[in-house]
N, CA, C and O atoms as CSV, one atom per row, in Angstrom:
chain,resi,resn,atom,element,x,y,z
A,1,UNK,N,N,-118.444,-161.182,221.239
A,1,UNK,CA,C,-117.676,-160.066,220.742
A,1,UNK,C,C,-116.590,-159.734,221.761
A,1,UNK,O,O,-116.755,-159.251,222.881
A,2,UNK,N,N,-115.407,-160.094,221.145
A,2,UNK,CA,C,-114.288,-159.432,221.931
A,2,UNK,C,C,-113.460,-157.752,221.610
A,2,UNK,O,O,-113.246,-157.408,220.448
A,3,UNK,N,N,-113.142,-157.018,222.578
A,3,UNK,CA,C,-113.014,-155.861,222.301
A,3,UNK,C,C,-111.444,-155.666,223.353
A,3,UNK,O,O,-111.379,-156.522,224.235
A,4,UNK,N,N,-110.209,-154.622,223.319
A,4,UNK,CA,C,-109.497,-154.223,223.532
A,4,UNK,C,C,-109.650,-152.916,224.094
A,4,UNK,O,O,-110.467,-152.126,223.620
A,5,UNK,N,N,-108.786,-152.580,225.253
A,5,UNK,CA,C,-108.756,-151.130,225.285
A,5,UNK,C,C,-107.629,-150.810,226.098
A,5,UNK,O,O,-107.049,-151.819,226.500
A,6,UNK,N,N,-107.106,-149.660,226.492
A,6,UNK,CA,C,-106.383,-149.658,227.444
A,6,UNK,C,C,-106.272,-148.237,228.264
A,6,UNK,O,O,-107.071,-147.353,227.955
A,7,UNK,N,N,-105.545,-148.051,229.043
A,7,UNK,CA,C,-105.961,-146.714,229.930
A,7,UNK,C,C,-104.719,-146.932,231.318
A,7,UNK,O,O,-103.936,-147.869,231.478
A,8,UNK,N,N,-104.889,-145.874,232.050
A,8,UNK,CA,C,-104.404,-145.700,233.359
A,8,UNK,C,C,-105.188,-146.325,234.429
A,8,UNK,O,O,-106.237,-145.684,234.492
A,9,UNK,N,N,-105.190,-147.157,235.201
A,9,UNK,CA,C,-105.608,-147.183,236.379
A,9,UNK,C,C,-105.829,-146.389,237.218
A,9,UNK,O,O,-104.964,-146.082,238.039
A,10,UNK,N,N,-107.429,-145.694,237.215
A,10,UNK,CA,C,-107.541,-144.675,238.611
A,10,UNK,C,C,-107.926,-145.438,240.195
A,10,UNK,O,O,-107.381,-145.229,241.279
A,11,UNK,N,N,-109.065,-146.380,239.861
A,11,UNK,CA,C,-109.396,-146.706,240.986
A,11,UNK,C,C,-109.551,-148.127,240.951
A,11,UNK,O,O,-109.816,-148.594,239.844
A,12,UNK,N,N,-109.441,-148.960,241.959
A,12,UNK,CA,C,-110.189,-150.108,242.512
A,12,UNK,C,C,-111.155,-150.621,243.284
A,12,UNK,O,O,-110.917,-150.877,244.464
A,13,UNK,N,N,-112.283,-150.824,242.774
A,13,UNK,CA,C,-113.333,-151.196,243.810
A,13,UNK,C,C,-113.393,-152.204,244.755
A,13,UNK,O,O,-112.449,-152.994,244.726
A,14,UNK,N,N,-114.147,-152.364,245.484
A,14,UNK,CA,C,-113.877,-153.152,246.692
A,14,UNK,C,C,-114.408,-154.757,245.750
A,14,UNK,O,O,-114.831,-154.824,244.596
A,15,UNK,N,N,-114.188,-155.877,246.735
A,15,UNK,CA,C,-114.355,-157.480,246.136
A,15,UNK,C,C,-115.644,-157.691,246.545
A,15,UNK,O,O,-116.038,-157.593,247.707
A,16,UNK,N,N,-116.464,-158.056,245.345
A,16,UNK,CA,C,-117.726,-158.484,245.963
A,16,UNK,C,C,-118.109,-160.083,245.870
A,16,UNK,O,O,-118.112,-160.664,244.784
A,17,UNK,N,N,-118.392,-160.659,246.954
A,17,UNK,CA,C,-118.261,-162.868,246.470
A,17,UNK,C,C,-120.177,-162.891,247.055
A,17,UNK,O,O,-120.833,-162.067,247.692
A,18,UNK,N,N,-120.434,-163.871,246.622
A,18,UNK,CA,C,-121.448,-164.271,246.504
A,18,UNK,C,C,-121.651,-165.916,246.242
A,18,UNK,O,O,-120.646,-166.626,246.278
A,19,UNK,N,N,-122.646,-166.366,246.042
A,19,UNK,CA,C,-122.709,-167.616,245.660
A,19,UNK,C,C,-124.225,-168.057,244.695
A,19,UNK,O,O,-125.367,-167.840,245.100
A,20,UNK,N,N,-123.911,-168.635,243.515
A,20,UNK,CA,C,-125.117,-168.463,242.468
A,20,UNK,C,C,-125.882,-169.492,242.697
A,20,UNK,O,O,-125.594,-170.239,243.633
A,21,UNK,N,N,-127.055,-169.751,241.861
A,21,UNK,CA,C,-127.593,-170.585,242.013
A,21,UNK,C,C,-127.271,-172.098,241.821
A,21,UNK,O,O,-127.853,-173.040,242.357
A,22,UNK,N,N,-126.431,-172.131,241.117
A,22,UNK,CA,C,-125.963,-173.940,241.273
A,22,UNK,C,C,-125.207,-174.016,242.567
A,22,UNK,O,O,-124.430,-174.935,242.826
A,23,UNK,N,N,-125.541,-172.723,243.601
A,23,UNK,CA,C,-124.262,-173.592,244.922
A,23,UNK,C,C,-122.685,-172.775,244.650
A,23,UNK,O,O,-121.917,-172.502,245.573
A,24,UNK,N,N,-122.501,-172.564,243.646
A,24,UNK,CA,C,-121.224,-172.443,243.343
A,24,UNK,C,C,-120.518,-170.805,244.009
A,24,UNK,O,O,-121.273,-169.850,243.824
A,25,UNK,N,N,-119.507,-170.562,244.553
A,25,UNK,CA,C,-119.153,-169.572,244.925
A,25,UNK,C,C,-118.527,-168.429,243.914
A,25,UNK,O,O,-117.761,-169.009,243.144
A,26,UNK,N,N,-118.565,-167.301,243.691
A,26,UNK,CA,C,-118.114,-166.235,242.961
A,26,UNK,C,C,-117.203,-165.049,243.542
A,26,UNK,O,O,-117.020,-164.944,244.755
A,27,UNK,N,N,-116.613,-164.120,242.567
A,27,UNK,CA,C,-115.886,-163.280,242.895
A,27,UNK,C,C,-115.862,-162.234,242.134
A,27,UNK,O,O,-115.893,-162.390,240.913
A,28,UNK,N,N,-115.786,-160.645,242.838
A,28,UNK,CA,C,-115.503,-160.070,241.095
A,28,UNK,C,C,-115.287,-158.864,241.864
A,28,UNK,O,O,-115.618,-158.742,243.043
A,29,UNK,N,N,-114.556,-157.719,240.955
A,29,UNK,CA,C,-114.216,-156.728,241.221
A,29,UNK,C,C,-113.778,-155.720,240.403
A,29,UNK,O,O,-112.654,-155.811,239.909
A,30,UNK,N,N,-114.498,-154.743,240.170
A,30,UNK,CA,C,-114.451,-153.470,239.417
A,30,UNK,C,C,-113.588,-153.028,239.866
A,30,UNK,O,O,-113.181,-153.088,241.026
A,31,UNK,N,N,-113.011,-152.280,238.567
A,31,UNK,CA,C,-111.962,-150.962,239.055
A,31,UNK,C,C,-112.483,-150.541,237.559
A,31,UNK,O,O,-113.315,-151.068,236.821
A,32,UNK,N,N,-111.442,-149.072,237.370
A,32,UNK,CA,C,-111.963,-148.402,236.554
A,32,UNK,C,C,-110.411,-147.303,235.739
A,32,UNK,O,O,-109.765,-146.689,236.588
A,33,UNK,N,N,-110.033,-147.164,234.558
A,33,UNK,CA,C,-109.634,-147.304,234.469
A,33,UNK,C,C,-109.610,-145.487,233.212
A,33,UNK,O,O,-110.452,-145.601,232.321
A,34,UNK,N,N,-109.055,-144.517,233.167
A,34,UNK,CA,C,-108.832,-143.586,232.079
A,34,UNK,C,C,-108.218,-143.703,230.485
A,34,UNK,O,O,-106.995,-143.612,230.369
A,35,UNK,N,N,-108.829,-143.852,229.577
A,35,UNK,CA,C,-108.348,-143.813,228.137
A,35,UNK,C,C,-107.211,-142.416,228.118
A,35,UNK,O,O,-107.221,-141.277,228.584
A,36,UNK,N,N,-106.447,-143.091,227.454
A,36,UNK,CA,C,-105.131,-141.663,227.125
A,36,UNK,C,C,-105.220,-141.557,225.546
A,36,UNK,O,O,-104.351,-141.748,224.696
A,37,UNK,N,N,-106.351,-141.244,225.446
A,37,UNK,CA,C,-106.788,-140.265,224.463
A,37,UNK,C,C,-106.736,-138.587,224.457
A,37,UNK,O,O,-106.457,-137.848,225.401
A,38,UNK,N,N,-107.096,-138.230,223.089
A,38,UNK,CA,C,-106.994,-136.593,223.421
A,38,UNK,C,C,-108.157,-135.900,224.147
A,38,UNK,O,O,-108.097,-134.751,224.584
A,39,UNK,N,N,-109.636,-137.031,224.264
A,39,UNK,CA,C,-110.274,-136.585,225.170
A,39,UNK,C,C,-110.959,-137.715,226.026
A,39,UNK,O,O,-112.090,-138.150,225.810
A,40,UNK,N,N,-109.921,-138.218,227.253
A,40,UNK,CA,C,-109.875,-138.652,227.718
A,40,UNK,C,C,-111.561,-139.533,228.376
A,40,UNK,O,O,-112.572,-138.832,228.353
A,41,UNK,N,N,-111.649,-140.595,228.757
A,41,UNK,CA,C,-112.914,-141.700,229.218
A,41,UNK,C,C,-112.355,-142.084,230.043
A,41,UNK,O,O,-111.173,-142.424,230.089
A,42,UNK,N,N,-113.447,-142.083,231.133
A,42,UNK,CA,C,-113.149,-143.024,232.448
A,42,UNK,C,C,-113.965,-144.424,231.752
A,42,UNK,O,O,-115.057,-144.188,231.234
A,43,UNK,N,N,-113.502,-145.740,231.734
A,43,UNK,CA,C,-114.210,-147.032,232.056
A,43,UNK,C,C,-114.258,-147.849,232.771
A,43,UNK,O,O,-113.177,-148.376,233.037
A,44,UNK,N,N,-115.423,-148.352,233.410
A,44,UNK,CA,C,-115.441,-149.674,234.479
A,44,UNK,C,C,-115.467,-150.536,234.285
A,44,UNK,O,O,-116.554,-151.109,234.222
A,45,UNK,N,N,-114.243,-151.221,234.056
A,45,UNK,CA,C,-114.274,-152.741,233.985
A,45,UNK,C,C,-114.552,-153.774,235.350
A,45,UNK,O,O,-114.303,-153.348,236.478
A,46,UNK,N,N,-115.063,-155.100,235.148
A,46,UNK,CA,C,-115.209,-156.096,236.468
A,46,UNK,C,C,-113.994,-157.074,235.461
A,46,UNK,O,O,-113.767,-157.194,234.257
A,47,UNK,N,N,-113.626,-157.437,236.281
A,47,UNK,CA,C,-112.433,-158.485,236.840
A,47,UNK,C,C,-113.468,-159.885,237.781
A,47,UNK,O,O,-113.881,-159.931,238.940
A,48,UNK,N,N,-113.555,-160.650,236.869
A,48,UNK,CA,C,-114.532,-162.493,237.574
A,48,UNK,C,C,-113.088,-163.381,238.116
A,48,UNK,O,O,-112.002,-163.527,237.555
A,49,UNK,N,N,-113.476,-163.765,239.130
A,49,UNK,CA,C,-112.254,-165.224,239.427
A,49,UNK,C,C,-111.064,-164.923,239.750
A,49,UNK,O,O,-110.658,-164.008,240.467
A,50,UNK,N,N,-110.353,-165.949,239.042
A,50,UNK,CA,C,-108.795,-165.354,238.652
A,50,UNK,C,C,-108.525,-164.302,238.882
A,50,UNK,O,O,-107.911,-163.772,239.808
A,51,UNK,N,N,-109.403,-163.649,237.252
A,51,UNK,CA,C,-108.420,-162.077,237.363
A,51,UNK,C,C,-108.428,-161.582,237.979
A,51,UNK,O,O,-107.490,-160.785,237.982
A,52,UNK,N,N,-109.618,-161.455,239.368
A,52,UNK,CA,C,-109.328,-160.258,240.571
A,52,UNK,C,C,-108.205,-160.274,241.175
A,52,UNK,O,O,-107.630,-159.266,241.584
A,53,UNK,N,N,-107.676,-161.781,241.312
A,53,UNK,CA,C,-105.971,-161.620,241.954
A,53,UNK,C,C,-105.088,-161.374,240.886
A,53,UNK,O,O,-103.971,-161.132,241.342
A,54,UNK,N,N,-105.125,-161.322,239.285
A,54,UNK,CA,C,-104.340,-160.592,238.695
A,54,UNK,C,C,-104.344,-159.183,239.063
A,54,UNK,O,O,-103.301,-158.585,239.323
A,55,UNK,N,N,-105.724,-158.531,239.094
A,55,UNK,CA,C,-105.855,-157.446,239.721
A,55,UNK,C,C,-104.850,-156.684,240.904
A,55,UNK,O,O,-104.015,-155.780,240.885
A,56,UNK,N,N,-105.262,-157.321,241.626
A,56,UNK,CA,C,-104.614,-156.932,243.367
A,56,UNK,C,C,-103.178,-156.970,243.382
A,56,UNK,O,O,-102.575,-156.786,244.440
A,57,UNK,N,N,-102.407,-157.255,241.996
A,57,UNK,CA,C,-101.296,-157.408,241.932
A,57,UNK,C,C,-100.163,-155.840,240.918
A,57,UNK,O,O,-99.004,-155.547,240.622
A,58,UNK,N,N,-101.771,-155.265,240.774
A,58,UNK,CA,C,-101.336,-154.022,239.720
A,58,UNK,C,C,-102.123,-152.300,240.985
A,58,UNK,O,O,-103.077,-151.983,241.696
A,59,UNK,N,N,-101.040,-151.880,240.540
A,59,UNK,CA,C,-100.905,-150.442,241.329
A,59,UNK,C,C,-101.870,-149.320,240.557
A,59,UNK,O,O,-101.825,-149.272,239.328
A,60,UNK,N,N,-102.787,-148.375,241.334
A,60,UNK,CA,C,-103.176,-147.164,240.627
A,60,UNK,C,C,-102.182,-146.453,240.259
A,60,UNK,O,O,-101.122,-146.320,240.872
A,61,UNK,N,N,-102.499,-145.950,239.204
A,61,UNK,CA,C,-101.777,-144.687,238.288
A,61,UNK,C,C,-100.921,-145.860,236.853
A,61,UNK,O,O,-100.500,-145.400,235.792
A,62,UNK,N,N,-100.859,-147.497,237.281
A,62,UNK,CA,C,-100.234,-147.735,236.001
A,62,UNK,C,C,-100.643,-147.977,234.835
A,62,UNK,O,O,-101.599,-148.727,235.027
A,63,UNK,N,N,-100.524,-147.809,233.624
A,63,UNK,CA,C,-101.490,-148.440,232.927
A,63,UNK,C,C,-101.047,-149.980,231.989
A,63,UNK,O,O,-100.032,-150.523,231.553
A,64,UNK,N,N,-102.427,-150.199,232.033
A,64,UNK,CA,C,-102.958,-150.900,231.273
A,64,UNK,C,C,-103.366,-151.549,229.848
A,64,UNK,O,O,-103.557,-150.700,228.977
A,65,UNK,N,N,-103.547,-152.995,229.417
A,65,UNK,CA,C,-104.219,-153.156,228.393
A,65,UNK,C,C,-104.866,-154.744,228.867
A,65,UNK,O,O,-104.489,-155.694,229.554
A,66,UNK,N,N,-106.039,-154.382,228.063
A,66,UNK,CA,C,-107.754,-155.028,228.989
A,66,UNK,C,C,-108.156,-155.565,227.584
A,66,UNK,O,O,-108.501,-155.018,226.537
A,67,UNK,N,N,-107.967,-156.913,227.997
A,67,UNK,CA,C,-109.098,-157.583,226.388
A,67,UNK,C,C,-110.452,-157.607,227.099
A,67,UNK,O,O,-110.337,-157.772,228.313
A,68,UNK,N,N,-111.579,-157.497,226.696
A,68,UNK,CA,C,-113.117,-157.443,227.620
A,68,UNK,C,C,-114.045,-158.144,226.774
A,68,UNK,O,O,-113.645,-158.197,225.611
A,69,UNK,N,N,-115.340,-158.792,227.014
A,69,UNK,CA,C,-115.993,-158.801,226.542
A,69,UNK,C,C,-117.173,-158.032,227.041
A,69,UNK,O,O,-117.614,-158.325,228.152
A,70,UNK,N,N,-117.792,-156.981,226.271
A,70,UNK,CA,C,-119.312,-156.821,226.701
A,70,UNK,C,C,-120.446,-157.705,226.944
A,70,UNK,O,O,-120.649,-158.612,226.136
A,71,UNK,N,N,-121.375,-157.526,228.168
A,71,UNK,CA,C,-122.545,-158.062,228.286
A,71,UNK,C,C,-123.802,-157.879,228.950
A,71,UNK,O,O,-123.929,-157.795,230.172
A,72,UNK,N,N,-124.349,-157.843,228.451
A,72,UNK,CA,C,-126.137,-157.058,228.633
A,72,UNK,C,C,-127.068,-157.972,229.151
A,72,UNK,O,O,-127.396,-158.998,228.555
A,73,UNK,N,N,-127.625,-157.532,230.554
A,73,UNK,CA,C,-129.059,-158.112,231.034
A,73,UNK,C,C,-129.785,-157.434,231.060
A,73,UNK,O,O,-129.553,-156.225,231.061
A,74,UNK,N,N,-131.268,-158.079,231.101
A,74,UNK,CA,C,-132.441,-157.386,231.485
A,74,UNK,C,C,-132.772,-157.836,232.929
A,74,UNK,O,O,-132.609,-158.972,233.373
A,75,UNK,N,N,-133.355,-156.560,233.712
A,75,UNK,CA,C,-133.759,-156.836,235.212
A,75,UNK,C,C,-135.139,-155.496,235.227
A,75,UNK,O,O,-135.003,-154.272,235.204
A,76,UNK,N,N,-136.125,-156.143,235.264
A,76,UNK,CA,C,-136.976,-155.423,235.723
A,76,UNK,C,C,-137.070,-154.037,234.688
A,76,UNK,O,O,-136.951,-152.817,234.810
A,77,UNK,N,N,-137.409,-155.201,233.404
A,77,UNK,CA,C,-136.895,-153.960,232.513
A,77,UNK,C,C,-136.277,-153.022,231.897
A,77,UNK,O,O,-136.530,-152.448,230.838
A,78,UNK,N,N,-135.396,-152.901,232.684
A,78,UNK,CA,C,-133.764,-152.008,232.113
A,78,UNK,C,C,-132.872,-153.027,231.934
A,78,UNK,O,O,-132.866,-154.149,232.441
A,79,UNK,N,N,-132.022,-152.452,231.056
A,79,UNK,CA,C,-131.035,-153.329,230.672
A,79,UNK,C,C,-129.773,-152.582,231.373
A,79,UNK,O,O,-129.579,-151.389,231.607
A,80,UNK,N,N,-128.921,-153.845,231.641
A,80,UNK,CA,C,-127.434,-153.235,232.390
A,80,UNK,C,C,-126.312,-153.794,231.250
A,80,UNK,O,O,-126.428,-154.523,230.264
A,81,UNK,N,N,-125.311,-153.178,231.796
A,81,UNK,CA,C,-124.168,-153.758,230.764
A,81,UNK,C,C,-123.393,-153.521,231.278
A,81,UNK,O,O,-123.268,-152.436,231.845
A,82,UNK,N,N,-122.171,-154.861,231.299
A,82,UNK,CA,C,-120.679,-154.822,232.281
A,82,UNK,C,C,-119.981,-155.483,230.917
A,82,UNK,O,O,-120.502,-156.229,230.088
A,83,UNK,N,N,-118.766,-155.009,230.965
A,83,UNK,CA,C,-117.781,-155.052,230.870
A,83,UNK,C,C,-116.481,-156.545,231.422
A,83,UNK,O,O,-115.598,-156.397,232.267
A,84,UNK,N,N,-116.598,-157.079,231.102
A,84,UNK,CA,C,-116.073,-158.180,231.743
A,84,UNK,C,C,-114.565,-158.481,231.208
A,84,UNK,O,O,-114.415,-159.003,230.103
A,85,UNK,N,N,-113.805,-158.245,231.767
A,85,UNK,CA,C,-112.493,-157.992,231.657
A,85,UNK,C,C,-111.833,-159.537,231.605
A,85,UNK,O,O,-112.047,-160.198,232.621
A,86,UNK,N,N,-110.922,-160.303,230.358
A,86,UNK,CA,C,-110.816,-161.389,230.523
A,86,UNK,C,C,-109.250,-162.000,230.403
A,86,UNK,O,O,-108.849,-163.160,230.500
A,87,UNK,N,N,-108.440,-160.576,230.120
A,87,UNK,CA,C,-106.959,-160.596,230.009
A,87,UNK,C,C,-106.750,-159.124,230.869
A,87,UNK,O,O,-107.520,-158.189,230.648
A,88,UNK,N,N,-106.019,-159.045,231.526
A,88,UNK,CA,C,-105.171,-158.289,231.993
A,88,UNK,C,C,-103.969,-158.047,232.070
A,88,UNK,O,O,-103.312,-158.653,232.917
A,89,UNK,N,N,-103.323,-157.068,231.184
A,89,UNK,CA,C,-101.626,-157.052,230.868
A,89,UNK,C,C,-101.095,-155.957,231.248
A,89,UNK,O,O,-101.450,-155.120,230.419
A,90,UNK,N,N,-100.325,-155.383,232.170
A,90,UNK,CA,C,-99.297,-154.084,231.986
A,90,UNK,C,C,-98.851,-153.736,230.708
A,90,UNK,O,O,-98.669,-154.565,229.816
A,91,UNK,N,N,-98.625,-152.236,230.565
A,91,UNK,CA,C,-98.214,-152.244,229.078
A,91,UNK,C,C,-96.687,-151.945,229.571
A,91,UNK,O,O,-96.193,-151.746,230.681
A,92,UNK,N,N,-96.269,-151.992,228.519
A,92,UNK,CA,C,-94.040,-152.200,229.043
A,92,UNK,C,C,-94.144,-153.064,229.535
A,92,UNK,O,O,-92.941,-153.178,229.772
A,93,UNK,N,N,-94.641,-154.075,230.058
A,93,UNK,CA,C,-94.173,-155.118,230.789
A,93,UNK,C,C,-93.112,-155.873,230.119
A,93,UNK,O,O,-92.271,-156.373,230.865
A,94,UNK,N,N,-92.987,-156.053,228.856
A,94,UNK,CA,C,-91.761,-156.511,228.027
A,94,UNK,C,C,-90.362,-155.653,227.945
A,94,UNK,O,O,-89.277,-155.840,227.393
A,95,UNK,N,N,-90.966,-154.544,228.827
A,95,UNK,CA,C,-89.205,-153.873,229.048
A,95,UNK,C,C,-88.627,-154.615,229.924
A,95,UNK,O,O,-87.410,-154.642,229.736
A,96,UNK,N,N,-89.021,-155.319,230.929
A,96,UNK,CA,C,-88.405,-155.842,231.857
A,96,UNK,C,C,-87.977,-157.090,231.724
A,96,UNK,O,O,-88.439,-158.011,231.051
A,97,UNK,N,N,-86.929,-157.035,232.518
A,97,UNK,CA,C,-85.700,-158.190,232.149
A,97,UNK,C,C,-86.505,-159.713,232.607
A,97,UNK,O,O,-87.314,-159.753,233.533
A,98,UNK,N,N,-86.120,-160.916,231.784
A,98,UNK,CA,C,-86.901,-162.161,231.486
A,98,UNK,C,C,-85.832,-162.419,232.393
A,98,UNK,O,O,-84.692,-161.970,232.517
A,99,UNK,N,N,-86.794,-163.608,233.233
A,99,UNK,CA,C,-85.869,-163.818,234.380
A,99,UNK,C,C,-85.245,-165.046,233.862
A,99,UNK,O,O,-84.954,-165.829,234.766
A,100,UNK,N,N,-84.908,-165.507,232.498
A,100,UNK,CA,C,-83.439,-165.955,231.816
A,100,UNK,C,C,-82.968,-165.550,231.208
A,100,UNK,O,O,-82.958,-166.210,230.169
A,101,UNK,N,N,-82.425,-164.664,231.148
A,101,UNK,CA,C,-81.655,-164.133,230.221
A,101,UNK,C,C,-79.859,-164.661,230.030
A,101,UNK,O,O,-79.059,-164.736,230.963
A,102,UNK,N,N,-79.584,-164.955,228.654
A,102,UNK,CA,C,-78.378,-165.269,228.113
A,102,UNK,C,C,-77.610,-164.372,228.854
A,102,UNK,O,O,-78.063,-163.312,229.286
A,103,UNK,N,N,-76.535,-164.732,229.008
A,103,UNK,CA,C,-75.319,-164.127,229.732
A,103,UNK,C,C,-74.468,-163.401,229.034
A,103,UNK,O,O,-73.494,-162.855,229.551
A,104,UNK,N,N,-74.865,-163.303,227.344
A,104,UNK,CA,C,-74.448,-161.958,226.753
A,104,UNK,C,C,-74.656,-160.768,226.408
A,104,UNK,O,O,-74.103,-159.803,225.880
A,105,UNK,N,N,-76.084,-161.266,227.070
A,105,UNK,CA,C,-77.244,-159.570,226.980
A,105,UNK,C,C,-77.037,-158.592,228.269
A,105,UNK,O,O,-77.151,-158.923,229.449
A,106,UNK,N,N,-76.776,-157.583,227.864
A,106,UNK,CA,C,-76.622,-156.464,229.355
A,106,UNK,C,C,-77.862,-155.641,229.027
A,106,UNK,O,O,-78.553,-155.526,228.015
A,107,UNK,N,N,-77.903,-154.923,230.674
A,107,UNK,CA,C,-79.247,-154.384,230.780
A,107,UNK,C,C,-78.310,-153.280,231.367
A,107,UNK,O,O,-77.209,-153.511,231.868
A,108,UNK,N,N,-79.061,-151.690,231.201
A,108,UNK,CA,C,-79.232,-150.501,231.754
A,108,UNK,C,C,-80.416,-150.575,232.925
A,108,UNK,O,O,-81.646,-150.572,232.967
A,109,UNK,N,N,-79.136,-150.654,233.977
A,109,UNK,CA,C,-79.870,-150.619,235.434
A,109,UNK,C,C,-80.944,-149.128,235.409
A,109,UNK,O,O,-82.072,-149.199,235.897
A,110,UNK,N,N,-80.398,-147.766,234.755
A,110,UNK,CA,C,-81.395,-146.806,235.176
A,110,UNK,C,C,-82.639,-146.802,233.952
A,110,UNK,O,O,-83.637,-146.151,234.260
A,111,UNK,N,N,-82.651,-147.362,232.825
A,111,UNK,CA,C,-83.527,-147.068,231.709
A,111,UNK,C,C,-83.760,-148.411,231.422
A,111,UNK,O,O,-84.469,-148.557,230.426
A,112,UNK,N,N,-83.305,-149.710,232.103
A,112,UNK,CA,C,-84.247,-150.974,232.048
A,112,UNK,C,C,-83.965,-151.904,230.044
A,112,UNK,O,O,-84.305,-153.032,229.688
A,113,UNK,N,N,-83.404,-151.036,229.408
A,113,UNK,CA,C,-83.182,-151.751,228.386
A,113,UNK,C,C,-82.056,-152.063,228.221
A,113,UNK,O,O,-81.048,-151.658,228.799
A,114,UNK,N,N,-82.265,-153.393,226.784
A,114,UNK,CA,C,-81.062,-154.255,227.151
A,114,UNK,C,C,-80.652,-154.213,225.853
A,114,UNK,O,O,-81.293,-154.020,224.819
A,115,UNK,N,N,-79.197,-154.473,226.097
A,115,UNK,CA,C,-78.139,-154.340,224.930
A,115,UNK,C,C,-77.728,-155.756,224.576
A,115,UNK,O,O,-77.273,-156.624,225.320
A,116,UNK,N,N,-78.025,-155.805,223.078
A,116,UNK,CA,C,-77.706,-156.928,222.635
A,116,UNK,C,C,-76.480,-157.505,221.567
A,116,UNK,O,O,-76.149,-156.727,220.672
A,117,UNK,N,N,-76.042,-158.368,221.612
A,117,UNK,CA,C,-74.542,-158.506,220.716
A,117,UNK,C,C,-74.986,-158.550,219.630
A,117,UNK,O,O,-75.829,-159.395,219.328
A,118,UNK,N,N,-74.551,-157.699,218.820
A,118,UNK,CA,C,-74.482,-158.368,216.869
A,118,UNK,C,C,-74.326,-159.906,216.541
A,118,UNK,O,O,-73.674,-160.941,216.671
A,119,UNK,N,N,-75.070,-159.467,216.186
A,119,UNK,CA,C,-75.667,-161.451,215.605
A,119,UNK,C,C,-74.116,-161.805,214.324
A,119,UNK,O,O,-73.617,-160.910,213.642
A,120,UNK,N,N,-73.816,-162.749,214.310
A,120,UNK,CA,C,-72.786,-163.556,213.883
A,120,UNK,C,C,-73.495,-163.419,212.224
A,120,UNK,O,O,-74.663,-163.077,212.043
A,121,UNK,N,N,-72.844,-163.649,211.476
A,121,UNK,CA,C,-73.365,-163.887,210.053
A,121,UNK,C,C,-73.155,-165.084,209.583
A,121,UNK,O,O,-72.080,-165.675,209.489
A,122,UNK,N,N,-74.595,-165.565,209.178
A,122,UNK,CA,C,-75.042,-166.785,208.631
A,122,UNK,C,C,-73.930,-167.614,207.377
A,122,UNK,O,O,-73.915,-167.000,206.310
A,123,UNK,N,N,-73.253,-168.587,207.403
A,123,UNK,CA,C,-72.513,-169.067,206.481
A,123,UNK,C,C,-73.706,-169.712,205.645
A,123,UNK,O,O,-74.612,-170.424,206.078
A,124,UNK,N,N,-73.456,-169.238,204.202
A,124,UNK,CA,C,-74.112,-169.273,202.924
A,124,UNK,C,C,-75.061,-170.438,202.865
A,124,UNK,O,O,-74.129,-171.241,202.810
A,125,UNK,N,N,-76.087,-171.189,202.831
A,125,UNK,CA,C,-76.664,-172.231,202.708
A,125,UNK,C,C,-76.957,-172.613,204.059
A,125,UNK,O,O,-77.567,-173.657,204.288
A,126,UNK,N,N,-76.510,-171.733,205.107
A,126,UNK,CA,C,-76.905,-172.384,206.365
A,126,UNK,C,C,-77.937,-171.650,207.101
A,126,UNK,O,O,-77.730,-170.888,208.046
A,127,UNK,N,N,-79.000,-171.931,206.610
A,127,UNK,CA,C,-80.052,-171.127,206.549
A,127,UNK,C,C,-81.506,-172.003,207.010
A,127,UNK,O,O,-81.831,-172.670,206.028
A,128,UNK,N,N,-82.208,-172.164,207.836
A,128,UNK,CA,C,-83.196,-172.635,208.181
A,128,UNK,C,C,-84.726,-172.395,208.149
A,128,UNK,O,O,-85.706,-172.845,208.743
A,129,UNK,N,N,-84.449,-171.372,207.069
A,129,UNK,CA,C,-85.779,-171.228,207.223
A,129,UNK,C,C,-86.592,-171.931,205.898
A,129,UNK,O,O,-86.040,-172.237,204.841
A,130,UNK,N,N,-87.906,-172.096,206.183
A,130,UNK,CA,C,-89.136,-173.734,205.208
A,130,UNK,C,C,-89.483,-172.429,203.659
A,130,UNK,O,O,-90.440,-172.649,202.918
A,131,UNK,N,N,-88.697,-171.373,203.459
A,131,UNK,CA,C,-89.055,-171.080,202.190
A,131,UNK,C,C,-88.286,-170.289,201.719
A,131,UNK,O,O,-88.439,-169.892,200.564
């Protein structure tokens, strides 16, 4: 089961590595993150591998959007459940300028959006699209 969410970044937890039983080395790191809802949730997501250095690359207070999957063990009878975070995206991150951009698109240095030329009009039959 895959699930979505998104929120502000409040905190980051520290990196915890380890090494499992096949030998193999690990990584992971919680942070936690506020829903901007009308009544607001703190959630803790972990960040495995990779994403912790996607992580370390995003600032508290920005927010977020977190694809996760949930997952549940048993230990000694109780069950736990993490959150396992498996995309990590800034939200606006598509305001910002693509580092190619055509040389007829201008950008607003103080508000980051970009102005684009009126598209040319299609001569009659010259049309590409399969329907």
């Amino acid at each position: 089961m895959m699930a979505e969410i998104s929120g502000k970044l409040i905190k980051k937890l520290g990196e915890v590595t380890g090494t499992g039983k096949n030998g193999t080395n690990w990584i992971k790191q919680e942070f936690v993150i506020e829903t901007q809802e009308q009544y607001p949730k703190k959630v803790c997501l972990a960040a495995w591998g990779d994403r912790t250095q996607d992580l370390s690359q995003i600032a508290d207070g920005e927010t977020l959007k977190i694809q996760f999957s949930p997952e549940s063990r048993e230990y000694n009878e109780r069950w736990y459940t993490e959150l396992r975070a498996y995309r990590i995206e800034r939200m606006g991150a598509e305001t910002t300028a693509p580092s190619s951009v055509p040389s007829n698109v201008e950008f607003n240095a103080s508000t980051g959006a970009a102005k684009f030329p009126p598209m040319a009009a299609a001569a009659e039959g010259d049309d590409d699209l399969p329907f």
